[in-house]
Wavefront OBJ file of the C-alpha trace (Angstrom):
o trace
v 0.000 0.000 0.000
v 1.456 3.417 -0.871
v 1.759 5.992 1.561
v -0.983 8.211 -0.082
v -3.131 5.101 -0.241
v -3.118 4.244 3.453
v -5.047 7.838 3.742
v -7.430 7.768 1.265
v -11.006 7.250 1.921
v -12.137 3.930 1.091
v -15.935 4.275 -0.477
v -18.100 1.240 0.570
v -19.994 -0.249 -2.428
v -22.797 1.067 -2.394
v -23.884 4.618 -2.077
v -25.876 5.628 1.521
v -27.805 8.862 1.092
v -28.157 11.319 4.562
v -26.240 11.350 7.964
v -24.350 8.499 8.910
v -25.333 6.043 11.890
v -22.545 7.846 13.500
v -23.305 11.758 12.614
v -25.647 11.720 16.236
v -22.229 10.538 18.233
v -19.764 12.571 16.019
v -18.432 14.556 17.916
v -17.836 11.896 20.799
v -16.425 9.817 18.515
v -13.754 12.375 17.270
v -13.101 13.195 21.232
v -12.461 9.395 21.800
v -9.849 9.541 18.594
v -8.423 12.371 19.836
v -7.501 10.781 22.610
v -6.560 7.699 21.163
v -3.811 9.631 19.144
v -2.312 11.068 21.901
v -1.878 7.740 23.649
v -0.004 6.905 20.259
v 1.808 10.233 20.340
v 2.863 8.987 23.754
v 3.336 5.876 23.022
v 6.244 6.971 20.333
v 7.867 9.061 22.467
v 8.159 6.109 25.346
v 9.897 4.573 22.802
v 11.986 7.962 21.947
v 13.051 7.913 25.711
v 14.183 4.027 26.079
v 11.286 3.253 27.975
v 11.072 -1.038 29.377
v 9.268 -2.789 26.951
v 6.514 -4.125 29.449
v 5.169 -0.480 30.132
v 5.499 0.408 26.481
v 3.504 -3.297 25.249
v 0.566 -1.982 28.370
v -0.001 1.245 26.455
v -0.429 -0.432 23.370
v -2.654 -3.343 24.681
v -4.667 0.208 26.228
v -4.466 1.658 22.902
v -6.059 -1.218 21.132
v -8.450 -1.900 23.410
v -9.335 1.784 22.744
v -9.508 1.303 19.162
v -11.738 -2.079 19.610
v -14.069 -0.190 21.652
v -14.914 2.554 18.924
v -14.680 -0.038 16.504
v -17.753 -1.720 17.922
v -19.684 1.103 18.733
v -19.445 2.103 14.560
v -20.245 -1.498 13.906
v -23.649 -0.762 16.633
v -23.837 2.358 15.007
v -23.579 0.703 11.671
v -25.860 -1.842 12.316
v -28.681 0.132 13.682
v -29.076 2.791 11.068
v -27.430 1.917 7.920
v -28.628 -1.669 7.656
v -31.823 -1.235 9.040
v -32.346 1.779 6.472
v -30.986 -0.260 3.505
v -33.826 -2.810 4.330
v -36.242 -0.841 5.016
v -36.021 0.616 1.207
v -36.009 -3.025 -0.287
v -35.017 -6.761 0.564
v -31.906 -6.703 -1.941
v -30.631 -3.253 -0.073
v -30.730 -4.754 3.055
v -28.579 -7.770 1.825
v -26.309 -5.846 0.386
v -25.826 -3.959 3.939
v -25.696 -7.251 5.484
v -23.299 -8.426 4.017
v -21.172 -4.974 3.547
v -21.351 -5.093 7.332
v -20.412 -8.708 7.700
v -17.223 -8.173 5.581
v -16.483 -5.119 8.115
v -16.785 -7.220 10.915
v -14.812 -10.179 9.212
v -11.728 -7.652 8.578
v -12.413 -6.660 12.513
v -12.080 -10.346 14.184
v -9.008 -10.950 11.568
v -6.805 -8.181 12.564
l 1 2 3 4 5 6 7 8 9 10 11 12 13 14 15 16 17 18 19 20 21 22 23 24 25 26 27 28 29 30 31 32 33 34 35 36 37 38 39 40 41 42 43 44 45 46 47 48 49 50 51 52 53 54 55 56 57 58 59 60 61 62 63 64 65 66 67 68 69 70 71 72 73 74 75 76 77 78 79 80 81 82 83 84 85 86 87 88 89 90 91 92 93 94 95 96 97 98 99 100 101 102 103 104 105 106 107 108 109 110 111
């Protein structure tokens, strides 16, 4: 992946007209990832500083735990408004969301 790739936006197949199932939450969501960065941030500069490997592998197991946790809540999030919008509209939308979703959640449990 190039560097400019790992930024980009990655569309999901199908297009999803009005707010996200996250837009209610946004702005706790981009508090949580704010913080999340700065236990990175921090993270880097244990390393900077020489800083015993056990402390430095506890921040990270804090950090993904961190990321897990908003990970689910978009998957809720997800779930509850996307999904159940796509099939409300029509039977074939709704699979399609299904199984958008199910892929998400696949490349979740793998990683």
């Amino acid at each position: 992946m190039t560097e400019t790739a790992e930024h980009e936006h990655v569309a999901s197949p199908g297009p999803h007209d009005g707010p996200h199932g996250y837009a209610s939450d946004k702005a706790a969501y981009l508090k949580r990832m704010r913080r999340i960065e700065g236990q990175v941030r921090g993270i880097a500069r244990m390393i900077d500083e020489d800083v015993y490997c056990i402390d430095i592998l506890t921040q990270v197991s804090a950090v993904t735990k961190a990321l897990q946790s908003v990970s689910l809540a978009l998957v809720e999030d997800h779930l509850g408004h996307c999904v159940v919008d796509a099939a409300r509209e029509s039977d074939d939308a709704g699979a399609a969301k299904v199984k958008e979703a199910s892929a998400a959640i696949g490349r979740l449990v793998r990683s």
